[in-house]
Backbone as CSV, one residue per row, in Angstrom:
resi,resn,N_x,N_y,N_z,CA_x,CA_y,CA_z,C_x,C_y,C_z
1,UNK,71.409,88.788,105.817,72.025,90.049,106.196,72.342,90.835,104.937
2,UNK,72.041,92.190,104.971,72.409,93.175,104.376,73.738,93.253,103.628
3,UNK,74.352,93.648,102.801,75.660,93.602,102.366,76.602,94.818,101.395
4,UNK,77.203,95.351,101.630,77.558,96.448,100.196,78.605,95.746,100.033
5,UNK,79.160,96.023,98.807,79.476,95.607,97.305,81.245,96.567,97.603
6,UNK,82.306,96.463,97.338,83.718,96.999,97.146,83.750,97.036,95.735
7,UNK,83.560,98.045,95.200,83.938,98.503,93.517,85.070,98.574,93.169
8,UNK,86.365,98.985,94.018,87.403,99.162,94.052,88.257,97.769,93.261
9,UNK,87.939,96.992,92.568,88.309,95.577,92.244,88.556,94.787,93.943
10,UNK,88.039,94.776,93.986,87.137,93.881,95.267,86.434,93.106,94.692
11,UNK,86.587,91.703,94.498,85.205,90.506,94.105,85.321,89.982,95.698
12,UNK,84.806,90.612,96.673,83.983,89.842,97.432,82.603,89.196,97.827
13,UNK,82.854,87.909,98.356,81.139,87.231,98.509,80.496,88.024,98.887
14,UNK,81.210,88.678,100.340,80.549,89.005,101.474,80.599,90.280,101.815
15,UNK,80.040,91.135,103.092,80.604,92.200,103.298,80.029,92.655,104.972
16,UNK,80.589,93.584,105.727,80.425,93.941,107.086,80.945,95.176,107.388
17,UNK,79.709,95.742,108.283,79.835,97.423,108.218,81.137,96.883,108.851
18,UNK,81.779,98.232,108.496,83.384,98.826,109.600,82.664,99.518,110.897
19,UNK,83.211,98.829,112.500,83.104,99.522,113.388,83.693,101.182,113.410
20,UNK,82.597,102.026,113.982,83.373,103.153,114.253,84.841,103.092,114.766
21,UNK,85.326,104.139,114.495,86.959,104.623,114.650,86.717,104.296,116.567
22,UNK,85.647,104.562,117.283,85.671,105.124,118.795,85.031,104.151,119.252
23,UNK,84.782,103.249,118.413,84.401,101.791,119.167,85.283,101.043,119.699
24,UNK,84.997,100.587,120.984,86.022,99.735,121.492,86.218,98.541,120.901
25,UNK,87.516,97.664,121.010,87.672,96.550,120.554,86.714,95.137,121.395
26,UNK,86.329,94.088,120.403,85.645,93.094,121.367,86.128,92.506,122.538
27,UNK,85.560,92.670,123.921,85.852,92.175,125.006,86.485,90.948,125.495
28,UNK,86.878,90.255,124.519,87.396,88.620,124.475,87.930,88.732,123.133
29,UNK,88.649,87.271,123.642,89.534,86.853,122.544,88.612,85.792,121.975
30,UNK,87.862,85.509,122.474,86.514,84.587,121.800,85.772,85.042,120.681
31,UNK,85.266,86.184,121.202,84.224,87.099,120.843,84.769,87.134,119.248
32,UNK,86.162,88.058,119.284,86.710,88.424,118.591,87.264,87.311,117.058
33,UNK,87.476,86.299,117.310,87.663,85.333,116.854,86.486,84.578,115.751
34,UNK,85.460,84.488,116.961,84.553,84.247,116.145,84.149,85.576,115.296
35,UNK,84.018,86.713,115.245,83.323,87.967,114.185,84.149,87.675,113.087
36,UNK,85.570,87.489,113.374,86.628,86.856,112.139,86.145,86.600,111.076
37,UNK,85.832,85.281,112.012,85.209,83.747,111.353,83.995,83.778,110.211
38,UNK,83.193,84.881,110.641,82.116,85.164,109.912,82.071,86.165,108.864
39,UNK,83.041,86.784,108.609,83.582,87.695,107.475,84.113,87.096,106.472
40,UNK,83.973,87.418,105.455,84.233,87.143,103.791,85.682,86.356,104.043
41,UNK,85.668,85.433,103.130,87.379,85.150,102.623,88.066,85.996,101.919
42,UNK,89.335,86.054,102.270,90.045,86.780,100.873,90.430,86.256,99.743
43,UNK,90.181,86.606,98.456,90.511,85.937,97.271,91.800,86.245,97.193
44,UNK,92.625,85.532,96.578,94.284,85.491,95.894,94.313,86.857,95.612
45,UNK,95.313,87.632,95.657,95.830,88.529,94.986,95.546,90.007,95.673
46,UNK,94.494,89.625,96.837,93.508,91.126,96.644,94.665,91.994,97.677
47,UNK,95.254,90.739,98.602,96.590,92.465,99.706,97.274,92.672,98.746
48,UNK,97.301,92.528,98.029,98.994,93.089,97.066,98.548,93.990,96.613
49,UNK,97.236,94.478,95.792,96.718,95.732,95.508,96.442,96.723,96.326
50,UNK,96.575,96.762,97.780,96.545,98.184,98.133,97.519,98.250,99.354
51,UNK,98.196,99.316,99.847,98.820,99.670,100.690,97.720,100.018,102.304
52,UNK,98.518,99.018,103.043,97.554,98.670,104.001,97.897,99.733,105.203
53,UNK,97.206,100.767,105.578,97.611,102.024,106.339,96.994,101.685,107.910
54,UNK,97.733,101.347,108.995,96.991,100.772,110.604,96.261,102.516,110.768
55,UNK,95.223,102.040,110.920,93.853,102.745,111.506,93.288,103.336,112.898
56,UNK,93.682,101.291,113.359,92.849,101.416,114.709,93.526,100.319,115.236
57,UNK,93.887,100.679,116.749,94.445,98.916,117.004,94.020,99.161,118.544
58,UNK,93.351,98.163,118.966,92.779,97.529,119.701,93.254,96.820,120.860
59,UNK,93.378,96.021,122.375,93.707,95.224,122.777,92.037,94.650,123.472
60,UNK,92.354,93.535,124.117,90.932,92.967,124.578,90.422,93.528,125.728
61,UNK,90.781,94.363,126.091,89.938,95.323,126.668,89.296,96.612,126.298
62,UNK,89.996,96.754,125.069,89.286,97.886,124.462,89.752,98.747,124.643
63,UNK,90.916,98.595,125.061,91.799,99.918,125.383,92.963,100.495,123.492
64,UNK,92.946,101.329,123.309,93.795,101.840,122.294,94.997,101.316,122.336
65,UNK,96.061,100.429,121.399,97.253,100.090,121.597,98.038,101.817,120.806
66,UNK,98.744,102.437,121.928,99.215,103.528,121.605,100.574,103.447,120.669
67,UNK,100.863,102.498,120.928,102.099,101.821,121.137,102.822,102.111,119.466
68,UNK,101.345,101.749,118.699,101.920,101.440,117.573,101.387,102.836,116.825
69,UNK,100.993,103.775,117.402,100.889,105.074,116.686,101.813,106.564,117.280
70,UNK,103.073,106.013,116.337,104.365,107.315,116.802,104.165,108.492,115.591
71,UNK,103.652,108.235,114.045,103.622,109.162,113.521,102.245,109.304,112.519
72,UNK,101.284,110.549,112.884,100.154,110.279,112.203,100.060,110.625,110.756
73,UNK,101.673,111.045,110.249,102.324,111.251,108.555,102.294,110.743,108.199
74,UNK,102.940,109.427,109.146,103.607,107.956,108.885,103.230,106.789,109.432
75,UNK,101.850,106.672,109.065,101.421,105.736,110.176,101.967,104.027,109.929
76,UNK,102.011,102.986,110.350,102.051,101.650,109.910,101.753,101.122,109.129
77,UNK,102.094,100.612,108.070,101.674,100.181,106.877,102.289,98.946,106.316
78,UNK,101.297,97.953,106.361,101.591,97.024,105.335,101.635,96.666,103.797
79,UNK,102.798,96.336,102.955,102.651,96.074,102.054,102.837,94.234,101.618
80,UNK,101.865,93.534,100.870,101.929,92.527,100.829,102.326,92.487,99.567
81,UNK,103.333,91.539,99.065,103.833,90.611,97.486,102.918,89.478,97.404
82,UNK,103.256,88.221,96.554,103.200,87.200,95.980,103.018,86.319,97.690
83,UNK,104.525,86.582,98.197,104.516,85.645,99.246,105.245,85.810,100.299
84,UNK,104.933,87.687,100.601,106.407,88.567,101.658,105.440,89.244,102.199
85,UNK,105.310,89.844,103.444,104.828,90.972,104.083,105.909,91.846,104.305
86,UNK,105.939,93.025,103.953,106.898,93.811,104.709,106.260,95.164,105.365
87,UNK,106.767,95.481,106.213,106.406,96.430,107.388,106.774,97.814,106.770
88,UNK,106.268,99.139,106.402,106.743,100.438,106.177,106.321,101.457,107.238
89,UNK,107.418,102.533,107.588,107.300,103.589,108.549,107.623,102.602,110.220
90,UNK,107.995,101.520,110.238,108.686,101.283,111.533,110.026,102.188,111.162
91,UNK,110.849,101.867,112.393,112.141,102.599,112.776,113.280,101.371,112.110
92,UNK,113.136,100.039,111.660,114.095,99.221,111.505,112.877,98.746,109.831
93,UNK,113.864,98.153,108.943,113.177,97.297,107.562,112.557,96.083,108.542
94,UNK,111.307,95.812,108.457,110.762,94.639,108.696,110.380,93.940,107.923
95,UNK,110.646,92.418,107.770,109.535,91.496,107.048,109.068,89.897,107.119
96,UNK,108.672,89.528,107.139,108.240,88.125,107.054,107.748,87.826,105.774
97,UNK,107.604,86.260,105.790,106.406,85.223,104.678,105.509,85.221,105.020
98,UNK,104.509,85.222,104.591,103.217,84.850,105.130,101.738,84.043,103.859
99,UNK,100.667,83.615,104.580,100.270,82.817,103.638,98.680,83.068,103.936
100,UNK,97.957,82.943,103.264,96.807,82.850,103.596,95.666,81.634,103.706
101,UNK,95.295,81.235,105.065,94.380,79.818,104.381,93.016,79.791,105.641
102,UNK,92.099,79.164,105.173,90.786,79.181,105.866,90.490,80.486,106.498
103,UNK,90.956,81.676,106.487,90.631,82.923,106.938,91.438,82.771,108.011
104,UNK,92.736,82.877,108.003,94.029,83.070,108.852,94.867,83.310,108.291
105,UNK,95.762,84.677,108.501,96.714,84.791,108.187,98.057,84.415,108.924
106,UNK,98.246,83.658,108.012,100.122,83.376,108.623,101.483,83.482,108.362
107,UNK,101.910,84.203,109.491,103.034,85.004,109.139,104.186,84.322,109.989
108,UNK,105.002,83.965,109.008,106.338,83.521,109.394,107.344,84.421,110.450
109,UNK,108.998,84.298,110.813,109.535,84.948,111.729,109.421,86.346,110.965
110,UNK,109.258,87.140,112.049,109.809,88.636,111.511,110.922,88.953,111.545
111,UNK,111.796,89.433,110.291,113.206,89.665,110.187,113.271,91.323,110.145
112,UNK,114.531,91.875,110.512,114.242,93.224,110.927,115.979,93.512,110.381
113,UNK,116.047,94.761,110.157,117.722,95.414,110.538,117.954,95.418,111.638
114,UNK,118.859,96.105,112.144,119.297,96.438,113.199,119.835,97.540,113.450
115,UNK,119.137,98.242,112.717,119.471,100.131,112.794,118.841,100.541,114.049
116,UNK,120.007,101.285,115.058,119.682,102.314,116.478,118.059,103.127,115.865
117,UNK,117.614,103.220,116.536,116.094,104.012,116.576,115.915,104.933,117.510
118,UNK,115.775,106.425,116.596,116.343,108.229,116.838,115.702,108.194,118.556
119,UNK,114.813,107.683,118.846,113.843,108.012,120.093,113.261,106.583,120.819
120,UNK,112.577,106.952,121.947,112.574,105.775,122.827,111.197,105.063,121.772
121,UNK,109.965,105.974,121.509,108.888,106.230,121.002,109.228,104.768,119.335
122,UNK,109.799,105.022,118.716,110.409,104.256,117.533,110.934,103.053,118.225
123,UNK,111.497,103.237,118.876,112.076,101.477,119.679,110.755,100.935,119.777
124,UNK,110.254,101.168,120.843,109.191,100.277,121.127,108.385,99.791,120.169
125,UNK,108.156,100.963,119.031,107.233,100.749,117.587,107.469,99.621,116.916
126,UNK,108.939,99.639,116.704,109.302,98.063,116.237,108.990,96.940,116.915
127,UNK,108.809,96.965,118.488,108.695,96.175,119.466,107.362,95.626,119.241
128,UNK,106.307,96.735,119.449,105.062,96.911,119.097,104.462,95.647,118.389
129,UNK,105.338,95.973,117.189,104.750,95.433,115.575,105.144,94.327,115.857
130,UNK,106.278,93.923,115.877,106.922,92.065,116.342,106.092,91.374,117.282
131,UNK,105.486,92.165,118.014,104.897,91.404,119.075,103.407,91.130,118.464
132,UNK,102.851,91.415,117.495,101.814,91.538,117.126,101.357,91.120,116.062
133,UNK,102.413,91.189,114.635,102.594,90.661,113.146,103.585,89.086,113.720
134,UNK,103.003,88.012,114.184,103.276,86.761,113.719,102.339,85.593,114.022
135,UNK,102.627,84.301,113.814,101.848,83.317,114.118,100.731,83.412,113.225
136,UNK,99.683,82.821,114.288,98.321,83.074,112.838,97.501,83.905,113.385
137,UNK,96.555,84.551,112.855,95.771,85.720,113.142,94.505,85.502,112.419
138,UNK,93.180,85.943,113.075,92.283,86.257,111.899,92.545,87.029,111.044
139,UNK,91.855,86.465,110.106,91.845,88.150,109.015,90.761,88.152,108.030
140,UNK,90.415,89.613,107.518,89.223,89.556,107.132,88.972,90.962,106.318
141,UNK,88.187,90.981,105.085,88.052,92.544,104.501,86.810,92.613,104.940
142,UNK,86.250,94.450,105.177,85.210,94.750,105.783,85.201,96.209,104.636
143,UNK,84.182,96.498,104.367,84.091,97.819,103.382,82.994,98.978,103.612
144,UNK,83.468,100.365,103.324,82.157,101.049,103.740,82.802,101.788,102.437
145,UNK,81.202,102.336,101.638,81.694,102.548,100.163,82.689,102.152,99.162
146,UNK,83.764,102.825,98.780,84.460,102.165,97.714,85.613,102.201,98.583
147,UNK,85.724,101.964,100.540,87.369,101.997,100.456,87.414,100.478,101.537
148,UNK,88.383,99.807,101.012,88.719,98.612,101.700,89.186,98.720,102.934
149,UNK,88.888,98.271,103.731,89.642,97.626,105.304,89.927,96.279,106.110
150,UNK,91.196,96.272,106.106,90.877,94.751,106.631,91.515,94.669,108.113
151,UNK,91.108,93.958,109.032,91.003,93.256,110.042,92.123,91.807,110.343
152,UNK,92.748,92.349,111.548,93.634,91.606,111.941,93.331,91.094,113.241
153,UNK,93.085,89.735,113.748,92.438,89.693,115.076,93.476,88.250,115.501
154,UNK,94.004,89.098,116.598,94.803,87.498,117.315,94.345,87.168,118.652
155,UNK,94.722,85.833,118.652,94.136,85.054,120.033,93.748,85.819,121.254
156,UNK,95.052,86.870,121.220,94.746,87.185,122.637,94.060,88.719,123.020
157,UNK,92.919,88.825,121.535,92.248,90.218,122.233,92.812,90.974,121.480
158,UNK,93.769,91.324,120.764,93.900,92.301,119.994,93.859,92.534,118.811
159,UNK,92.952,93.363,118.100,92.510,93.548,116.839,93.100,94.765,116.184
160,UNK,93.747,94.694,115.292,94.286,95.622,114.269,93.486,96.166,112.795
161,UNK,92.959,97.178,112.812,92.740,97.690,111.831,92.976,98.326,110.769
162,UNK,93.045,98.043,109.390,94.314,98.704,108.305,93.163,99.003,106.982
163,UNK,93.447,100.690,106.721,92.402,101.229,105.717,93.696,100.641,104.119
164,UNK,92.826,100.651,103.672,93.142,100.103,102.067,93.428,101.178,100.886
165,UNK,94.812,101.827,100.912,95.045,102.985,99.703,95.227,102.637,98.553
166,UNK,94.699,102.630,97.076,95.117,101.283,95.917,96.858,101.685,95.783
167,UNK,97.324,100.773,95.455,98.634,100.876,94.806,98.984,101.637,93.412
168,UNK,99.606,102.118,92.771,99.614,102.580,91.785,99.382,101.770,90.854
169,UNK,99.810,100.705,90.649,99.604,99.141,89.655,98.124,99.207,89.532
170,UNK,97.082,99.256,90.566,95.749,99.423,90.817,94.806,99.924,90.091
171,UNK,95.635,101.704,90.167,95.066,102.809,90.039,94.829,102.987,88.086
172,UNK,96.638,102.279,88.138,96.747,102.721,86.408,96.060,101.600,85.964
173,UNK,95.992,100.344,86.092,95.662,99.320,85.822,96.455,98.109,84.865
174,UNK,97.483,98.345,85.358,98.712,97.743,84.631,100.306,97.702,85.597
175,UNK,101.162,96.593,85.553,102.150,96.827,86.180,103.195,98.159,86.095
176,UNK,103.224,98.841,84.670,103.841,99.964,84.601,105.435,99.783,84.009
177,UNK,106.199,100.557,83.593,107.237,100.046,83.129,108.643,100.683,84.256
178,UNK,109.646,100.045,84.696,110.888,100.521,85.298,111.697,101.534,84.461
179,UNK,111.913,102.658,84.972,113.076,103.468,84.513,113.605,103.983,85.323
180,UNK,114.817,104.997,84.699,115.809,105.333,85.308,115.535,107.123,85.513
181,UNK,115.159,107.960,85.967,115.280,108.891,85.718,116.857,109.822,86.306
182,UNK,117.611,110.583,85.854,118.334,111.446,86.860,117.753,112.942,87.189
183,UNK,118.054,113.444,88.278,117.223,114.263,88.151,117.991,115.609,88.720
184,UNK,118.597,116.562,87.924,119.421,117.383,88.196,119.237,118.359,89.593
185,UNK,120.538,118.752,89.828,120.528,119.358,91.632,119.208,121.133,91.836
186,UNK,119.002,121.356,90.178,118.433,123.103,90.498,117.427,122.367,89.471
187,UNK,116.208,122.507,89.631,114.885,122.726,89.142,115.316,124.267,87.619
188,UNK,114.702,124.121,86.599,114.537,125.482,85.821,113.065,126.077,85.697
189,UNK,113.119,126.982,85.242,111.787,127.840,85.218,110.996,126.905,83.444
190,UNK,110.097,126.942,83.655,109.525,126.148,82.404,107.629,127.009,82.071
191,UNK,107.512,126.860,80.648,106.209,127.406,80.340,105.439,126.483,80.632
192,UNK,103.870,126.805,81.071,102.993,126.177,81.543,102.206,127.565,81.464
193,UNK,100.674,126.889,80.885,99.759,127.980,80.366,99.252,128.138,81.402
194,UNK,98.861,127.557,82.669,97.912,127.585,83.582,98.901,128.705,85.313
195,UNK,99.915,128.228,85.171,101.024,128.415,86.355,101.708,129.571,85.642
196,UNK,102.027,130.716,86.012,103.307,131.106,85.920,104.299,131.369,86.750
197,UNK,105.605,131.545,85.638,106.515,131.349,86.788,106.868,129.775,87.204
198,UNK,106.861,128.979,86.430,106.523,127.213,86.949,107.958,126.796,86.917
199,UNK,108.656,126.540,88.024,109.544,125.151,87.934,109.029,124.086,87.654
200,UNK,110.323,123.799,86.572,110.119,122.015,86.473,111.141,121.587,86.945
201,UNK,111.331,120.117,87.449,112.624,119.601,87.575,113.422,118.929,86.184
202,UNK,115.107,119.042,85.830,115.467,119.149,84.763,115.693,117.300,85.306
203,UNK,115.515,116.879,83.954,115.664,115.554,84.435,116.420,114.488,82.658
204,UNK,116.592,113.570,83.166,117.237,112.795,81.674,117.407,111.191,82.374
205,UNK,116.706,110.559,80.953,116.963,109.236,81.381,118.519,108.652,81.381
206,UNK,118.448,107.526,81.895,119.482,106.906,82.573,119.325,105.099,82.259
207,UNK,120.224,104.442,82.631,120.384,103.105,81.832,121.410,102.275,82.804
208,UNK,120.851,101.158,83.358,122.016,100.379,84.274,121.806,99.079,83.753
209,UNK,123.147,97.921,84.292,122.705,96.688,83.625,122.764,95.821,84.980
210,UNK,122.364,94.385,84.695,121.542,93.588,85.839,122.533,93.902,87.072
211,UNK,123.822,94.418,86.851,124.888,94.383,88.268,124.678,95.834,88.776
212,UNK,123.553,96.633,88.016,123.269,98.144,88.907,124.458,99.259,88.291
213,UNK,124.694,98.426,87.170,126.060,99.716,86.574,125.683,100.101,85.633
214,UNK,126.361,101.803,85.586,125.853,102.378,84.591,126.369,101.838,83.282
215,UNK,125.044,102.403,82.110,125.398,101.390,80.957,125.050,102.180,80.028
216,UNK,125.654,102.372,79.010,124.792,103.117,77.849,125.316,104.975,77.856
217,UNK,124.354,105.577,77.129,124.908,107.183,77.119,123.651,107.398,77.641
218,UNK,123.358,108.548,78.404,122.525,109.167,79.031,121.886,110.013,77.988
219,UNK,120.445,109.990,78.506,119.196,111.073,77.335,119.947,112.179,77.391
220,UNK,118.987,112.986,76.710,119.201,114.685,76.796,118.483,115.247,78.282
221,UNK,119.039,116.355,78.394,118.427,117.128,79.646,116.991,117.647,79.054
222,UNK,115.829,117.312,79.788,114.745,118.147,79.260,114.047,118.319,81.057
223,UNK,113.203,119.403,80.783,112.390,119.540,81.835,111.450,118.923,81.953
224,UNK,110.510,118.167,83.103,109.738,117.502,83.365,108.491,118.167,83.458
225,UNK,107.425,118.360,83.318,106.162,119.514,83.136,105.178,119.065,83.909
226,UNK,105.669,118.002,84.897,104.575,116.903,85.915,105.499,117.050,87.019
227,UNK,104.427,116.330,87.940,105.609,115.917,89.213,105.742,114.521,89.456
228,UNK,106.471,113.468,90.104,106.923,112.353,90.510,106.176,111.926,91.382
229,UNK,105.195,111.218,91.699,104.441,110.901,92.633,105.526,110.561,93.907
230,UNK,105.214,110.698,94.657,106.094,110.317,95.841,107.302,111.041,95.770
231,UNK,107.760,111.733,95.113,109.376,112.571,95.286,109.007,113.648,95.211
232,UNK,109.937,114.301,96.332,110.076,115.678,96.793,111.348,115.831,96.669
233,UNK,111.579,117.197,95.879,113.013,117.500,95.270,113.754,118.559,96.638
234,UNK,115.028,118.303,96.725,115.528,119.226,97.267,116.455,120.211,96.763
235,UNK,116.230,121.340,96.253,117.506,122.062,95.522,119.224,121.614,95.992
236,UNK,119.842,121.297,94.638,121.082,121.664,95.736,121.338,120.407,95.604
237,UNK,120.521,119.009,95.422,120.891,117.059,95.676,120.335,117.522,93.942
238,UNK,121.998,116.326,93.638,121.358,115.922,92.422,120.782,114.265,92.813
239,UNK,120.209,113.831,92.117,119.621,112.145,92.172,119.522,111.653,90.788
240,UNK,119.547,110.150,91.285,118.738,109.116,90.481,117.542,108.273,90.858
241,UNK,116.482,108.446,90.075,115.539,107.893,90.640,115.148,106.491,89.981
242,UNK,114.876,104.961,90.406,114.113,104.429,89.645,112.656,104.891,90.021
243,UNK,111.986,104.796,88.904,110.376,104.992,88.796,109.552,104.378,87.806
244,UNK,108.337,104.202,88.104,107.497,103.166,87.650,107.095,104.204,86.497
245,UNK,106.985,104.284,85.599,106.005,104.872,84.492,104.838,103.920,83.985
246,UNK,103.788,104.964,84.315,102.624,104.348,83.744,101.589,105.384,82.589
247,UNK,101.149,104.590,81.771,100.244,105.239,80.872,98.592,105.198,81.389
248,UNK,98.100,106.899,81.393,97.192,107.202,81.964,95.985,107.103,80.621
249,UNK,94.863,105.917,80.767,94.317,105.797,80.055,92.994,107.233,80.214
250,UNK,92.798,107.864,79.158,91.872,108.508,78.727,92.315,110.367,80.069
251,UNK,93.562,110.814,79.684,93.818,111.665,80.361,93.049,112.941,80.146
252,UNK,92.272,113.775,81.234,91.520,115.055,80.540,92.516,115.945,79.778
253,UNK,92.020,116.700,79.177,92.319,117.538,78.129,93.517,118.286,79.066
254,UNK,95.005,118.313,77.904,95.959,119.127,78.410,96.535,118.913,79.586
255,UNK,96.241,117.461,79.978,96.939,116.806,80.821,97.917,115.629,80.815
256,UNK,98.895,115.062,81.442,100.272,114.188,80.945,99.066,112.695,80.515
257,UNK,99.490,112.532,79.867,99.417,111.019,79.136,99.831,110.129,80.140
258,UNK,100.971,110.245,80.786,102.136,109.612,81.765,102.366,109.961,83.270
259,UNK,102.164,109.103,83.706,102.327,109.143,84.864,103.569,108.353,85.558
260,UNK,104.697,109.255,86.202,105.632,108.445,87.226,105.636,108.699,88.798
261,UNK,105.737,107.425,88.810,105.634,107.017,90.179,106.999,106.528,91.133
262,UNK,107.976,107.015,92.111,108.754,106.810,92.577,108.958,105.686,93.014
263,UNK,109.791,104.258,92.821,110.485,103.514,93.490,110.908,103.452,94.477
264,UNK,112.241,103.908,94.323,113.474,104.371,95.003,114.347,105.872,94.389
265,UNK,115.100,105.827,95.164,116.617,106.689,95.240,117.400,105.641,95.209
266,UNK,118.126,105.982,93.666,119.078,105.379,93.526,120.356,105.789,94.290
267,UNK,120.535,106.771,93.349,122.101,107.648,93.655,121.413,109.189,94.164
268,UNK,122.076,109.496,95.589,121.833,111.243,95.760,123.211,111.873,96.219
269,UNK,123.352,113.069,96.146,124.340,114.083,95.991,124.463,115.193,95.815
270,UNK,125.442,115.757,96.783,124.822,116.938,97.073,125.946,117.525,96.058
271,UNK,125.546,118.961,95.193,126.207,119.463,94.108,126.565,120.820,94.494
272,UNK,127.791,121.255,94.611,128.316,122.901,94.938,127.639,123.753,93.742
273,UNK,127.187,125.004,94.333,126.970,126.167,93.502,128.081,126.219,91.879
């Protein structure tokens, strides 16, 4: 059989077209089980590199599980560690352990908060996912050009599909370093040859010690001449952000060297005129 190749740091043996988006799921839990079975192994390490976005989900009839698609902003997403799954864009923090062996994934209890959920639509979502992320499951990467997908198939007919976004660790090719940024409540006007008229956000590093307290004297205020991957400023909140900084190897001309990437929100607050 035929095979393409995942460039994306993908060393897989193997490879298998991705069913269309409008293909139904396989008619059995047999069926399904075995196509598993016959797809590539996963090597160590490879879920932790990308953010796993649900696609397509399936039950054994081929019917669409609706269930688990409340926001198409925010769709379901897995992120895998060392030796944690955790759930992003449910309505409650989800997570389990999980492990990988003979082409099964296994996922320990799912632990959750217990935060009320705004709408009926979000309840069930969590419901959804619990009922679906445990025990053991097939699993399997499948690739069409350079973007990963992998395949979730359990006993009873239902197959989950999750497209592969790289992680930033991925992208830069390095873990990146932790900082502190703060990031003042009003944006200032800043030069930029290309933009005029350009806000930047005014920002200054920051310094905590292992108990999360502040430590040290704070940078100078300077303006930032980039944006924060993942943060959207709101006039008016001052913050603290941790963020990943990474160095952008071989940046085009007149572009940041540096790249940050949002963590978290540390500290936010809202600041009077």
């Amino acid at each position: 059989m035929k095979c393409n190749t995942l460039s994306l740091l993908l060393a897989l043996a193997a490879c298998s077209q991705i069913p269309d988006a409008r293909s139904p799921a396989p008619s059995t839990s047999a069926s399904t089980a075995a196509a598993a079975s016959a797809l590539p192994a996963i090597e160590p390490g490879i879920l932790s590199q990308y953010h796993w976005q649900l696609s397509d989900a399936f039950d054994s009839k081929g019917m669409r599980i609706d269930a688990l698609f409340v926001s198409a902003e925010k769709p379901v997403q897995l992120e895998f560690s060392a030796d944690r799954l955790n759930v992003v864009n449910s309505c409650n923090n989800m997570g389990a352990s999980y492990s990988v062996k003979k082409g099964r994934l296994q996922i320990g209890q799912m632990v959750s908060t217990m935060m009320a959920c705004p709408d009926a639509a979000r309840a069930a979502l969590d419901e959804a996912i619990a009922q679906r992320l445990h025990g053991s499951l097939g699993v399997s990467l499948l690739a069409r050009g350079n973007t990963p997908r992998m395949q979730l198939a359990a006993d009873s007919g239902d197959t989950l599909t999750f497209t592969g976004v790289p992680t930033a660790q991925t992208r830069f090719g390095g873990p990146g370093e932790t900082t502190f940024l703060e990031v003042a409540a009003q944006a200032v006007q800043c030069q930029h040859p290309l933009v005029p008229d350009k806000q930047c956000l005014l920002v200054r590093e920051r310094r905590f010690d292992e108990q999360g307290l502040p430590t040290g004297t704070p940078g100078e205020w300077q303006p930032l001449y980039q944006d924060i991957e993942g943060y959207t400023h709101t006039p008016g909140i001052r913050e603290v952000l941790r963020v990943k900084r990474y160095t952008i190897k071989n940046p085009p001309a007149d572009a940041p060297a540096i790249a940050y990437v949002l963590d978290m929100v540390v500290e936010s607050e809202k600041v009077k005129n």
